[in-house]
Z-matrix of the N, CA and C atoms (Angstrom, degrees):
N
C 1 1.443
C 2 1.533 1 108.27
N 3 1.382 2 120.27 1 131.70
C 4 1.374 3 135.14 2 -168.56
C 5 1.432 4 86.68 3 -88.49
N 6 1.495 5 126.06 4 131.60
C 7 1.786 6 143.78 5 151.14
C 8 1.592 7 95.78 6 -95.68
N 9 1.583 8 86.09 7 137.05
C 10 1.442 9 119.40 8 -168.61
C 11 1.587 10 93.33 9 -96.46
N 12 1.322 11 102.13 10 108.50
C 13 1.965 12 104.81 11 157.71
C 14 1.611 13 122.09 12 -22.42
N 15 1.168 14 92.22 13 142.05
C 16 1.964 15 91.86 14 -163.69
C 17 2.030 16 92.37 15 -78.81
N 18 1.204 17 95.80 16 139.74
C 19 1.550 18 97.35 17 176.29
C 20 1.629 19 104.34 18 -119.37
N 21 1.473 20 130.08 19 139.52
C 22 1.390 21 123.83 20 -160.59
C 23 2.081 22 91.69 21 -143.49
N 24 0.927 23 92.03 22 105.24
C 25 1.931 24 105.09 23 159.95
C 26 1.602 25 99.50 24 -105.39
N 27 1.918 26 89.78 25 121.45
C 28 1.530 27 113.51 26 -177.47
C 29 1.682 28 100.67 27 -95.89
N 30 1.072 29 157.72 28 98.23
C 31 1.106 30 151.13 29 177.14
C 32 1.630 31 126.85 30 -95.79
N 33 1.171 32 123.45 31 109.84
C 34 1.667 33 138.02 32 169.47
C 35 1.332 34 113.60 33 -74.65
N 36 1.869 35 92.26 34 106.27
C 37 1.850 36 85.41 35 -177.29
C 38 1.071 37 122.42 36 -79.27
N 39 1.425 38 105.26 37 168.89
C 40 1.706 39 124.15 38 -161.75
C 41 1.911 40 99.77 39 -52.41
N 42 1.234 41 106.99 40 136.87
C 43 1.242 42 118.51 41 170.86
C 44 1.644 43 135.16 42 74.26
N 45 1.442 44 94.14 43 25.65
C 46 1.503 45 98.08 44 148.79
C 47 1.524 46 123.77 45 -67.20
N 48 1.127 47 100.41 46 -169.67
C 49 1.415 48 111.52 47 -178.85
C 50 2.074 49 114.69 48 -79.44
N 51 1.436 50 103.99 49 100.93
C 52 1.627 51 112.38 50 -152.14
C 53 2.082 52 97.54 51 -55.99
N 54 1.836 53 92.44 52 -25.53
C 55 1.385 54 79.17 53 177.20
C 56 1.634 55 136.68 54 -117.99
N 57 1.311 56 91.95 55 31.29
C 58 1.107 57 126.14 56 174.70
C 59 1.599 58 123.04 57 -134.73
N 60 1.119 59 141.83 58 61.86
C 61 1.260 60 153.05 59 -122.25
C 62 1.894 61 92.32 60 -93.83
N 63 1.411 62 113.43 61 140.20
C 64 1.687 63 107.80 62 163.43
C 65 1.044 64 99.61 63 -74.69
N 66 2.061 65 105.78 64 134.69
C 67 1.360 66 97.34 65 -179.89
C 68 1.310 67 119.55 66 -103.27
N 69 1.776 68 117.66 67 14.47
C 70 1.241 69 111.34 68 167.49
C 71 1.719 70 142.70 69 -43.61
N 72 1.354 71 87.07 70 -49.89
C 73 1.807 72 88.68 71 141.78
C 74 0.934 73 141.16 72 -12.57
N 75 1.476 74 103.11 73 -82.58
C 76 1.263 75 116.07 74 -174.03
C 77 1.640 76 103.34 75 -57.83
N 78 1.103 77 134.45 76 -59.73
C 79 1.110 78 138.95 77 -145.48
C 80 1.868 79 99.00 78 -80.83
N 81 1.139 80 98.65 79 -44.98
C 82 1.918 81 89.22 80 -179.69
C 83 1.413 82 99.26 81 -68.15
N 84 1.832 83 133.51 82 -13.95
C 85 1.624 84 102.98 83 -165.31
C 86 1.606 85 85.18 84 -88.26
N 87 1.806 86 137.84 85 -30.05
C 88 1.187 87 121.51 86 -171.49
C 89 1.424 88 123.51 87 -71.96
N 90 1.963 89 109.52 88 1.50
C 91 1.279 90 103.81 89 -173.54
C 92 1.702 91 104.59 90 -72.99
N 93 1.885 92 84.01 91 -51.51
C 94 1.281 93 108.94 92 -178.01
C 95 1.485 94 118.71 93 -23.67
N 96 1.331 95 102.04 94 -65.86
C 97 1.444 96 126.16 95 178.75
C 98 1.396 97 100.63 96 -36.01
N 99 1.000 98 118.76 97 -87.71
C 100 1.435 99 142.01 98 178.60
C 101 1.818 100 104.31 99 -6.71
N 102 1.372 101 109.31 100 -48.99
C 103 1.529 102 126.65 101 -179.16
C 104 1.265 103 110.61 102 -110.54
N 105 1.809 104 85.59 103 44.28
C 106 1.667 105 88.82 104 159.60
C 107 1.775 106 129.95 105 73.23
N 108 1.724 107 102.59 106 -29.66
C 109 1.318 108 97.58 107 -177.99
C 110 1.773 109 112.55 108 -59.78
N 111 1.669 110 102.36 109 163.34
C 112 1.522 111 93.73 110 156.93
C 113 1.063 112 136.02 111 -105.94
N 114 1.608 113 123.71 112 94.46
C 115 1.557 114 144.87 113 -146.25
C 116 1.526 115 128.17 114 -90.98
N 117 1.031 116 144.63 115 101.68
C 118 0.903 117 135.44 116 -151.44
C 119 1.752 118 111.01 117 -141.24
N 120 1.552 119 121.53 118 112.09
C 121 1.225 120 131.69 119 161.97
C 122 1.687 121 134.81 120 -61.35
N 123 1.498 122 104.65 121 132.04
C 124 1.698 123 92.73 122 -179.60
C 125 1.543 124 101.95 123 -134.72
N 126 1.579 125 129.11 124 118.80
C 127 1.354 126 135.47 125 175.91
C 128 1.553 127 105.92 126 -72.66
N 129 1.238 128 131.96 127 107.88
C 130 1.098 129 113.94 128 -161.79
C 131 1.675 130 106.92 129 -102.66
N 132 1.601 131 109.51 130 0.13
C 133 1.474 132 125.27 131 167.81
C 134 1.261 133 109.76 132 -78.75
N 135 1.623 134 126.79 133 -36.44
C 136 0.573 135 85.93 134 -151.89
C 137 1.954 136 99.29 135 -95.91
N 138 1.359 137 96.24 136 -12.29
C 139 1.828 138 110.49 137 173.39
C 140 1.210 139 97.02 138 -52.14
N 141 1.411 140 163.07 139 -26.34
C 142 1.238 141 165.65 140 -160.20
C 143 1.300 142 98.20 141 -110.65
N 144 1.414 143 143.59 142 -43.72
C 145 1.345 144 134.55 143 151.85
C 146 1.617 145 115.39 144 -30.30
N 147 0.932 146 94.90 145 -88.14
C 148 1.986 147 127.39 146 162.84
C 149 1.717 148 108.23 147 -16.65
N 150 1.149 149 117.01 148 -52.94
C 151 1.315 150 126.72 149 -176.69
C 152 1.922 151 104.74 150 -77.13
N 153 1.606 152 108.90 151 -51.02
C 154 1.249 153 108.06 152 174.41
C 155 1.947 154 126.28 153 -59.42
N 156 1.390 155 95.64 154 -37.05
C 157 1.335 156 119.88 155 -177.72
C 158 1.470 157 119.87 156 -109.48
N 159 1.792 158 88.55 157 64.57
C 160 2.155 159 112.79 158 -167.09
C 161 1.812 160 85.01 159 -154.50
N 162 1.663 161 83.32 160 149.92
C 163 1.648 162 90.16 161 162.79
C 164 1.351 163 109.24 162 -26.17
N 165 1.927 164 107.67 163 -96.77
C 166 1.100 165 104.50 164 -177.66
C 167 1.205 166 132.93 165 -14.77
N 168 1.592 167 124.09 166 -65.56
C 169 1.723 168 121.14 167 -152.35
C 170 1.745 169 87.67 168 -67.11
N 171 1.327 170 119.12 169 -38.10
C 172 1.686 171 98.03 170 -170.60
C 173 1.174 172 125.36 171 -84.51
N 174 1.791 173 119.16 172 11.71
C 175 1.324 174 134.41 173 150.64
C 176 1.467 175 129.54 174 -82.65
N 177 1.946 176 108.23 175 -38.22
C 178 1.583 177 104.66 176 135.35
C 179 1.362 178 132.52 177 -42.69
N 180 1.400 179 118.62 178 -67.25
C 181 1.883 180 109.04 179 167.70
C 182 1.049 181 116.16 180 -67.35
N 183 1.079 182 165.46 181 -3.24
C 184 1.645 183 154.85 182 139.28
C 185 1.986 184 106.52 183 -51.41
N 186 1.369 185 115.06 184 -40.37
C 187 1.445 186 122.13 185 161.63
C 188 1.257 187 126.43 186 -50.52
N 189 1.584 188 113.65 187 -36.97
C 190 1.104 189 128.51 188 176.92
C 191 0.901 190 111.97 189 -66.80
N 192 1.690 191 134.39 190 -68.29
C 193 1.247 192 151.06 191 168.52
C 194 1.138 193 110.91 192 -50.17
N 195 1.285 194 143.24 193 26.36
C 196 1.665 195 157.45 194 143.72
C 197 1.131 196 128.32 195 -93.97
N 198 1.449 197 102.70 196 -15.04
C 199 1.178 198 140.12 197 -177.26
C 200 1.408 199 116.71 198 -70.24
N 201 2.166 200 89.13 199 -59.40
C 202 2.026 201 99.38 200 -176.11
C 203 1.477 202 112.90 201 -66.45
N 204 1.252 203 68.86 202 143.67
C 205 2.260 204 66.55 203 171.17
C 206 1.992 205 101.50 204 -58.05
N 207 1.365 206 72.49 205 179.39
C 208 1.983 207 73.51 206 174.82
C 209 1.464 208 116.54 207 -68.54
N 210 1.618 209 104.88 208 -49.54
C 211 1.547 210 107.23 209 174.20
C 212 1.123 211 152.10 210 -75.55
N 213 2.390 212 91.74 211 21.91
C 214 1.239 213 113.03 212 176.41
C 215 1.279 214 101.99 213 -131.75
N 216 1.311 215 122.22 214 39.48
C 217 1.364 216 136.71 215 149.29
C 218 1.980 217 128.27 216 -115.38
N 219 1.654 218 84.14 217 121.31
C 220 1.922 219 103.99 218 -161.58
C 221 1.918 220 102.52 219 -59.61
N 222 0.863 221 142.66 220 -163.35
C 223 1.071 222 129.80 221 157.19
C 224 2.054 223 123.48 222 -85.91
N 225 1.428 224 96.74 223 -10.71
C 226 1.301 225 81.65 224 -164.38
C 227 1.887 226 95.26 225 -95.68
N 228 1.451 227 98.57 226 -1.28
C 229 1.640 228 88.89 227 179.83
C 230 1.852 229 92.52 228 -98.32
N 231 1.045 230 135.89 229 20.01
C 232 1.452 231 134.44 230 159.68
C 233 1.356 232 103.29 231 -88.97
N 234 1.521 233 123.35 232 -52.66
C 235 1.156 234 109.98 233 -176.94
C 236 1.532 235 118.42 234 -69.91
N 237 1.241 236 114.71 235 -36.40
C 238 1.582 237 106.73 236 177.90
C 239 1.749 238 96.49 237 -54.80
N 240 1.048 239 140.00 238 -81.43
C 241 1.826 240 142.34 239 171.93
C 242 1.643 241 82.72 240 -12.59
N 243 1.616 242 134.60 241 -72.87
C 244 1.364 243 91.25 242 -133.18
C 245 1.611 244 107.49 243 -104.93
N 246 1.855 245 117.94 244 13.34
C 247 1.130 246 117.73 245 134.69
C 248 1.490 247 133.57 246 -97.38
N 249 1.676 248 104.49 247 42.48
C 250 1.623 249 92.67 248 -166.81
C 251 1.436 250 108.57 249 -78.86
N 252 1.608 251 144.24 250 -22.68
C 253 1.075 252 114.50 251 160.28
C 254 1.256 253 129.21 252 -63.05
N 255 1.216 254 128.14 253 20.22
C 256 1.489 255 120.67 254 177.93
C 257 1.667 256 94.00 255 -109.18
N 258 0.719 257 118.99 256 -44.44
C 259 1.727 258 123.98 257 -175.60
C 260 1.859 259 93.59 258 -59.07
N 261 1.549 260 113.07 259 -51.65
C 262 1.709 261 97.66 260 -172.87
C 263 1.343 262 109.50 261 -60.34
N 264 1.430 263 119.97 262 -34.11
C 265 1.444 264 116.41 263 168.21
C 266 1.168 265 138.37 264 -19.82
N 267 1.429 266 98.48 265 -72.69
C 268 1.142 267 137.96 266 -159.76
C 269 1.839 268 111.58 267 -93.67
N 270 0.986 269 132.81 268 -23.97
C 271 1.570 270 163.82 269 163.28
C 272 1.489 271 86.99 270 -31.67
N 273 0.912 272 127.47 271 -86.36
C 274 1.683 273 139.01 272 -160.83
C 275 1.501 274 116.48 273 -39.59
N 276 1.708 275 84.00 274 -78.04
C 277 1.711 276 92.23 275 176.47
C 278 1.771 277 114.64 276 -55.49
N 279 1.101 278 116.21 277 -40.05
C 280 1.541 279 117.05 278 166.42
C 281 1.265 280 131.55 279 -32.38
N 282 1.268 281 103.46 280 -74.85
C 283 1.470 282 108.89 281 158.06
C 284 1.609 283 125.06 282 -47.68
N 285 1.500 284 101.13 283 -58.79
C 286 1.500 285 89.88 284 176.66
C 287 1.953 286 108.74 285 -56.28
N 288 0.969 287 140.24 286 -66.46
C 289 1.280 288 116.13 287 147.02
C 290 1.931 289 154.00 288 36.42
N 291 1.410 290 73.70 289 -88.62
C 292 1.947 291 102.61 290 163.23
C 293 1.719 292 86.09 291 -90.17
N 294 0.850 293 172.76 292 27.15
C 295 1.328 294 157.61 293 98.73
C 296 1.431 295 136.37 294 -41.84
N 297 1.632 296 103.28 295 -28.96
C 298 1.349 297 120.97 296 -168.85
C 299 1.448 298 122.39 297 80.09
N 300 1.552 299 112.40 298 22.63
C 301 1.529 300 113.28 299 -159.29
C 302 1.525 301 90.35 300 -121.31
N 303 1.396 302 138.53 301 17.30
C 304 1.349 303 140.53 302 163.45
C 305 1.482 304 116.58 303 -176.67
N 306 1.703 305 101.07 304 82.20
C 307 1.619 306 121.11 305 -178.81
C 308 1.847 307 101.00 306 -62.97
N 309 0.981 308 125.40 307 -23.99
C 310 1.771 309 137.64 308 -171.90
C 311 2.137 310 88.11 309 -63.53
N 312 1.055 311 127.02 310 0.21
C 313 1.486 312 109.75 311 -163.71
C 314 2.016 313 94.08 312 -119.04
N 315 1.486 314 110.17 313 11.56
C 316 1.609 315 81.04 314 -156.11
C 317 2.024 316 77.86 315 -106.06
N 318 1.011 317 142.19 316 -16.82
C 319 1.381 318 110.88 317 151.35
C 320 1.426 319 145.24 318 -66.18
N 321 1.439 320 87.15 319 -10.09
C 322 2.391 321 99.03 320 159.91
C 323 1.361 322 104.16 321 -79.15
N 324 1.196 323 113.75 322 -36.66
C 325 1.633 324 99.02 323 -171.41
C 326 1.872 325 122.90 324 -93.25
N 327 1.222 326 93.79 325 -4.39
C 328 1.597 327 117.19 326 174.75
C 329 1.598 328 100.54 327 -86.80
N 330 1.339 329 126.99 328 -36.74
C 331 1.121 330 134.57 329 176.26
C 332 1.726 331 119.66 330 -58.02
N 333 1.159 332 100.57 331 -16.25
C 334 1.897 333 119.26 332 -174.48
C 335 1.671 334 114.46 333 62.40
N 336 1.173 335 105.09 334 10.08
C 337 1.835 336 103.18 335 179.96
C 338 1.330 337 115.12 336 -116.31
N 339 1.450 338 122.46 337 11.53
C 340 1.203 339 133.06 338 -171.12
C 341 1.696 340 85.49 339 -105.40
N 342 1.216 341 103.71 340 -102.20
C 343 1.834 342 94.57 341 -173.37
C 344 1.593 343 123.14 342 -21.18
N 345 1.097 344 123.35 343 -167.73
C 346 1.385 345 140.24 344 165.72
C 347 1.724 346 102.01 345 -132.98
N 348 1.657 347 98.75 346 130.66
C 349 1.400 348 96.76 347 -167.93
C 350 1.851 349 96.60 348 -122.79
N 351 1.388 350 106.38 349 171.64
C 352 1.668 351 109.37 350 -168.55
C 353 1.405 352 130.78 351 101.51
């Protein structure tokens, strides 16, 4: 009988601190590794970040907010609605950004006319 290699998903639940990550994770999947297992980590805050803070998710919440009546909208979810094409814009490169995957963006956004602020 053939034994199947041990396979191990370490998972960080949703809603820690996105910028401050638990690093238990990390550290039990590199033990793992280490002994051979095949180890593998999943941030699941921060994939739920990631998903919320994408075109899409801010075309899902803009749907939503079509949703509230008027007199169940705060002011700051009016203003996101009534600059949301500037936020889908701008969404992408941002993130990629705060990622470290395009340092060329942090004098537009230091500049204050690149984001949408309020």
């Amino acid at each position: 009988m053939l034994s199947r290699p041990t396979r191990v998903l370490s998972v960080i639940a949703p809603m820690t601190q996105l910028n401050t990550p638990y690093p238990s994770t990390a550290y039990l999947t590199g033990f793992l590794r280490s002994r051979g297992v095949d180890a593998v980590q999943e941030d699941l805050a921060l994939a739920l970040a990631l998903e919320l803070l994408s075109p899409s998710g801010l075309v899902a919440i803009r749907e939503r907010i079509a949703e509230l009546p008027a007199s169940g909208r705060t002011p700051p979810v009016e203003a996101f609605d009534e600059h949301f094409d500037r936020y889908a814009q701008t969404i992408g490169p941002t993130v990629a950004f705060l990622q470290g995957r395009d340092a060329t963006l942090a004098h537009r956004i230091c500049s204050r006319a690149f984001l949408p602020e309020g």
